[in-house]
C-alpha positions as CSV (number, residue, x, y, z in Angstrom):
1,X,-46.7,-6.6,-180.9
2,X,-44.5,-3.8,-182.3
3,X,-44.1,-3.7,-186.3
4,X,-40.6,-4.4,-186.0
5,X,-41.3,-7.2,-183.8
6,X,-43.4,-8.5,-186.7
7,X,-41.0,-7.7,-189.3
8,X,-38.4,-9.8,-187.1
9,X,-40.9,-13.0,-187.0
10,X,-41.2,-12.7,-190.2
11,X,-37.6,-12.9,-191.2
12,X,-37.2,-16.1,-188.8
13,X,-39.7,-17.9,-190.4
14,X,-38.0,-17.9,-193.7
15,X,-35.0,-19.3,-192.5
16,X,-33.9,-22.7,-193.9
17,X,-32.1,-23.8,-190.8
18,X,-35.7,-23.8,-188.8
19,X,-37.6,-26.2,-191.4
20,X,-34.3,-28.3,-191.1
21,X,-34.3,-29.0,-187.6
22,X,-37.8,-29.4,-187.4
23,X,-37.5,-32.4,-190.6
24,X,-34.7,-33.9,-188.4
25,X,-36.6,-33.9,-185.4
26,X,-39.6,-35.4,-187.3
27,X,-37.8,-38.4,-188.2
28,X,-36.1,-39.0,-185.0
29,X,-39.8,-39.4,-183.4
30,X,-40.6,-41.4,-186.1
31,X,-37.7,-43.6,-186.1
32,X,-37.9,-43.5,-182.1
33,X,-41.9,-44.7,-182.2
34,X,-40.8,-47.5,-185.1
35,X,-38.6,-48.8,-182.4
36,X,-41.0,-49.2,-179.9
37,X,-43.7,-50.4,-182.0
38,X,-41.5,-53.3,-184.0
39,X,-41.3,-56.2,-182.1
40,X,-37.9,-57.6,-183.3
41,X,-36.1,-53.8,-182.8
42,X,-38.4,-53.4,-179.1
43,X,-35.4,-54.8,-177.3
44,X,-32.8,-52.1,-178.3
45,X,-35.0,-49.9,-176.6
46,X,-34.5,-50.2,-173.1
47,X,-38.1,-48.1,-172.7
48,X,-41.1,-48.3,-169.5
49,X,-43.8,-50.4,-170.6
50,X,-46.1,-46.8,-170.5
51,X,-44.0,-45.1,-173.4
52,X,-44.8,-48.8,-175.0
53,X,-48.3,-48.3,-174.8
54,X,-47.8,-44.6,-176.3
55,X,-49.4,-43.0,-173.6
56,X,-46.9,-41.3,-172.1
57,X,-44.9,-41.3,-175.7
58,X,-45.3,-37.2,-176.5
59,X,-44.4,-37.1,-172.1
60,X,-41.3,-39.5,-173.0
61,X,-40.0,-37.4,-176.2
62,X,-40.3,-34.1,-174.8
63,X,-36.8,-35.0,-172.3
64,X,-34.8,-34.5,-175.9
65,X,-35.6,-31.1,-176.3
66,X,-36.1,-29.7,-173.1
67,X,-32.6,-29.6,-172.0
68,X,-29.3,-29.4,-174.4
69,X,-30.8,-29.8,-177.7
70,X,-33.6,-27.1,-177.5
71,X,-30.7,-25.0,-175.9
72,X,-28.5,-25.4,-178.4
73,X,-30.8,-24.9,-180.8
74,X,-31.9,-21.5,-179.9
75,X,-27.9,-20.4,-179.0
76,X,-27.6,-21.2,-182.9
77,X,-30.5,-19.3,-184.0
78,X,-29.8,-16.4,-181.1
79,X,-26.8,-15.7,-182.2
80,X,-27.8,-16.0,-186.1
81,X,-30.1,-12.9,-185.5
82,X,-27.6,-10.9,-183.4
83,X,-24.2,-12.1,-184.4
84,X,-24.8,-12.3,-187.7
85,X,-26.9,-9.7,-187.9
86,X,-24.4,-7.5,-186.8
87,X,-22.1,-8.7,-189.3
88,X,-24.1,-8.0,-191.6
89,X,-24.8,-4.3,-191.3
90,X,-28.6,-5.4,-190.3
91,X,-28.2,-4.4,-186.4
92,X,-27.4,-0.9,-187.3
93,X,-29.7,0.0,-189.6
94,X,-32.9,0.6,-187.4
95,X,-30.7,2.8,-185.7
96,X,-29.9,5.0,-188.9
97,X,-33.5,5.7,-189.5
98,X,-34.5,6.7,-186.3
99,X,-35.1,3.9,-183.9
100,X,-33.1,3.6,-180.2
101,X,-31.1,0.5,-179.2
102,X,-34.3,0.0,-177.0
103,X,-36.7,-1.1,-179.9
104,X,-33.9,-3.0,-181.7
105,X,-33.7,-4.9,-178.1
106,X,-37.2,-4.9,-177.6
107,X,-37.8,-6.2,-181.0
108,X,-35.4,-8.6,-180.7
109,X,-36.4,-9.9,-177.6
110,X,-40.2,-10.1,-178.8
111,X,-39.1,-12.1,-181.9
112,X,-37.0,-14.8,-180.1
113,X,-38.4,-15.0,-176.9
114,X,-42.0,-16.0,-178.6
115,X,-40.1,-18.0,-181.1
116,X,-39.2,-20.1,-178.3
117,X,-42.8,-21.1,-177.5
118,X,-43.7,-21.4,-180.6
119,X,-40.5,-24.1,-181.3
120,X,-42.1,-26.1,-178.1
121,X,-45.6,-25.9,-179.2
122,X,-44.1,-27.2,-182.6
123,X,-42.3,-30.0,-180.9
124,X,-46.0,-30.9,-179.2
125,X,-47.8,-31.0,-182.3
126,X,-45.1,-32.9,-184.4
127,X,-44.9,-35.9,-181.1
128,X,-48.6,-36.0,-181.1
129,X,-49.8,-36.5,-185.1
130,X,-47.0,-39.1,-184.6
131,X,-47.9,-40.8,-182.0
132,X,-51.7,-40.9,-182.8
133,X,-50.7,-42.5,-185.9
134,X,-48.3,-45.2,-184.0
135,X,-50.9,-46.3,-181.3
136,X,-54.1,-44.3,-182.4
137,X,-56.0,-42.0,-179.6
138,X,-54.1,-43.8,-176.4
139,X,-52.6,-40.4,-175.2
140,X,-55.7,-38.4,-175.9
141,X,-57.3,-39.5,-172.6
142,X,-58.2,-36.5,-170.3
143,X,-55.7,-37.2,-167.5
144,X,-52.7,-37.8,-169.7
145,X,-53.1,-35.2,-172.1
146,X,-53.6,-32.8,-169.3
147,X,-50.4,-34.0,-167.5
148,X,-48.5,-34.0,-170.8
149,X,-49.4,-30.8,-171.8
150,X,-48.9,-29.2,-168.7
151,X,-45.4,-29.9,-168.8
152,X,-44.7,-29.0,-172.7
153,X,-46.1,-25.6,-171.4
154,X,-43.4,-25.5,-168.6
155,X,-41.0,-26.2,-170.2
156,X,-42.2,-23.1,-172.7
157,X,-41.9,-21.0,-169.9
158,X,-38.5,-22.2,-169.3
159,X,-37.3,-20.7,-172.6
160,X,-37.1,-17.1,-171.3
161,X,-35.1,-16.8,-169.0
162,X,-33.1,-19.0,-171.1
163,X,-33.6,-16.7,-174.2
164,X,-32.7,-13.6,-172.3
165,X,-29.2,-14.8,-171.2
166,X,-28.9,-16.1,-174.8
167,X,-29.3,-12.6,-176.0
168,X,-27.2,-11.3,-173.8
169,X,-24.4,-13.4,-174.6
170,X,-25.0,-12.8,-177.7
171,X,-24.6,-9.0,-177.5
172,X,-21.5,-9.5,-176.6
173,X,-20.1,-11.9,-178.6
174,X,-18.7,-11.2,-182.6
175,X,-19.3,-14.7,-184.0
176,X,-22.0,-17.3,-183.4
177,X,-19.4,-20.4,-183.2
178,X,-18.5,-18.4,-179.4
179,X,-22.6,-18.3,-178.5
180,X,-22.8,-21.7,-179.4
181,X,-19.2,-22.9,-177.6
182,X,-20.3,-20.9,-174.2
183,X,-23.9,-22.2,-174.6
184,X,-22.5,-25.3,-174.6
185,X,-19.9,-25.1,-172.2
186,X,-22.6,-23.7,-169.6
187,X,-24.7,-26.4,-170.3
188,X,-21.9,-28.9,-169.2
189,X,-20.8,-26.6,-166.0
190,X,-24.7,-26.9,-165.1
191,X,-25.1,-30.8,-165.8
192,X,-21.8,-31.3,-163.5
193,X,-23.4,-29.0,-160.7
194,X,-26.8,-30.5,-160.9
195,X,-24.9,-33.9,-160.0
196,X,-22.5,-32.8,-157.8
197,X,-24.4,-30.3,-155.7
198,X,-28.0,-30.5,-157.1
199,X,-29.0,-28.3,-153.3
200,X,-27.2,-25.5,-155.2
201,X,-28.8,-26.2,-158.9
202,X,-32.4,-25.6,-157.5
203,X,-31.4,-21.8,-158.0
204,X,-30.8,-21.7,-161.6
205,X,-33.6,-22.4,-163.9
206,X,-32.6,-25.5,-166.1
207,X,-32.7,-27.2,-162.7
208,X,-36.7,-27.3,-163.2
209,X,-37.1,-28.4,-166.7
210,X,-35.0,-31.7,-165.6
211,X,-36.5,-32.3,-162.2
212,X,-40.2,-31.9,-163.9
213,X,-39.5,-33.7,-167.0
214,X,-36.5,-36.4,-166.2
215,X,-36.8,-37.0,-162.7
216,X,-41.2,-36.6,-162.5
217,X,-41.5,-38.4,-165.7
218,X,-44.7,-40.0,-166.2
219,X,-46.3,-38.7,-163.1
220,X,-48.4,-35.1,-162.3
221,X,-46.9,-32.2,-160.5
222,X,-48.0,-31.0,-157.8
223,X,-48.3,-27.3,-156.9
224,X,-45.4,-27.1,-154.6
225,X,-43.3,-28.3,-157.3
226,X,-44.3,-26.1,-159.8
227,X,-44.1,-22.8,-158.3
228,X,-40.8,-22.3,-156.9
229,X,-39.7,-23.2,-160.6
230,X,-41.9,-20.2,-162.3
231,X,-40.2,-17.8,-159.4
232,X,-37.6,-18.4,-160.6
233,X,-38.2,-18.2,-164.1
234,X,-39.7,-14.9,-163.1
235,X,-36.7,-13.8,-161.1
236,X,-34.5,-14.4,-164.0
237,X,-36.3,-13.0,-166.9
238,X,-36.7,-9.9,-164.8
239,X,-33.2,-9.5,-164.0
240,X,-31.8,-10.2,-167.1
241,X,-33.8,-7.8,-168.9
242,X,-32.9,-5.1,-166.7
243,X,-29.5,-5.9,-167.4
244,X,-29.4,-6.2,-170.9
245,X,-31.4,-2.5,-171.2
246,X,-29.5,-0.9,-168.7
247,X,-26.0,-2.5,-170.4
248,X,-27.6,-1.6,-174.1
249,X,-25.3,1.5,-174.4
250,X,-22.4,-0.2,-174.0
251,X,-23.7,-3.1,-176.7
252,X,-21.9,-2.7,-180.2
253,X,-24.2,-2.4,-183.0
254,X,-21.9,-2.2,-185.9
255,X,-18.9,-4.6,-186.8
């Protein structure tokens, strides 16, 4: 890991906005176990008797970041360390004391790309110490923790080659309310084409997150399931890297 790459982590973990979306998401799992685990609010939950038992609980929870939230989440952050960045002067200034757009990319790309495993892992932890104190060591047994897991690290890897288009929208774009409107308003496009013609959503990657989480929920994955996913994954991240470095002359780094 490059020092600026450091120096970029560094900066991300003292923003507010992180600590505040992780508090919020703490209390919806809490407020989401307390519903399933009081009799008289059970019935407003129209839940499978396995996220009842809260063994597939952290399996259950991990549908509500894994598609628009998490996205959304890291458009908003994306674009705080590019957008705003460049508002502010910041994107420049490696530039003005020797550094190429390439180690500003590279550094940028470092920071959020493992940022976005590190959110998911977070995620993990927070449904687990909650649900181990909701139903005790129920979803601690080998094969569910190994299913469950297994599909929180997916998911991981389903961040980059979201990340990477992120940053390249971002390069792009002057203000973060546009990263965040076209995040969104890709998000929507995709949701309509997964329903509509889902034979044609197997080629982008949030297809896999939904078919392994959503549609495979509470069940293992086999190997034939898993793999076209990471090719893709693979494919993407690949290609939009190249793109972004070979389109990083043309990126503005000044207002």
């Amino acid at each position: 890991m490059t020092l600026m790459t450091r120096m970029e982590l560094r900066r991300i973990f003292q923003q507010r906005l992180v600590y505040f979306f992780l508090a919020l998401f703490v209390l919806a799992v809490i407020a989401y176990s307390g519903l399933l685990t009081t009799a008289e609010l059970r019935p407003l939950v129209d839940a499978d008797e396995r996220i009842l038992g809260g063994s597939y609980f952290p399996e259950f929870m991990l549908r509500f970041y894994s598609t628009n939230v998490g996205a959304l989440f890291m458009a908003i952050i994306t674009a705080l360390y590019i957008c705003e960045d460049r508002q502010a002067g910041l994107l420049v200034q490696p530039l003005l004391h020797g550094r190429t757009k390439k180690e500003v990319l590279d550094a940028k790309i470092g920071m959020l790309c493992l940022f976005s495993f590190i959110m998911v892992a977070a995620i993990a932890l927070i449904v687990y110490i909650v649900a181990f104190f909701r139903w005790g060591g129920e979803m601690l047994t080998t094969p569910i923790l190994a299913q469950s897991l297994s599909k929180y690290a997916l998911v991981a890897f389903s961040f980059l080659p979201l990340e990477l288009f992120l940053i390249l929208l971002a390069c792009y774009a002057k203000q973060t309310v546009i990263v965040v409107g076209e995040t969104f308003l890709f998000l929507m496009l995709f949701g309509f084409l997964n329903q509509e013609v889902p034979q044609a959503a197997r080629f982008f990657p949030l297809y896999y997150p939904y078919e392994w989480v959503i549609k495979h929920e509470f069940r293992s994955l086999q190997l034939a399931e898993i793999w076209p996913g990471l090719l893709i994954f693979l494919l993407y991240s690949v290609l939009l890297y190249l793109l972004i470095m070979s389109r990083r002359n043309k990126i503005t780094f000044d207002r």
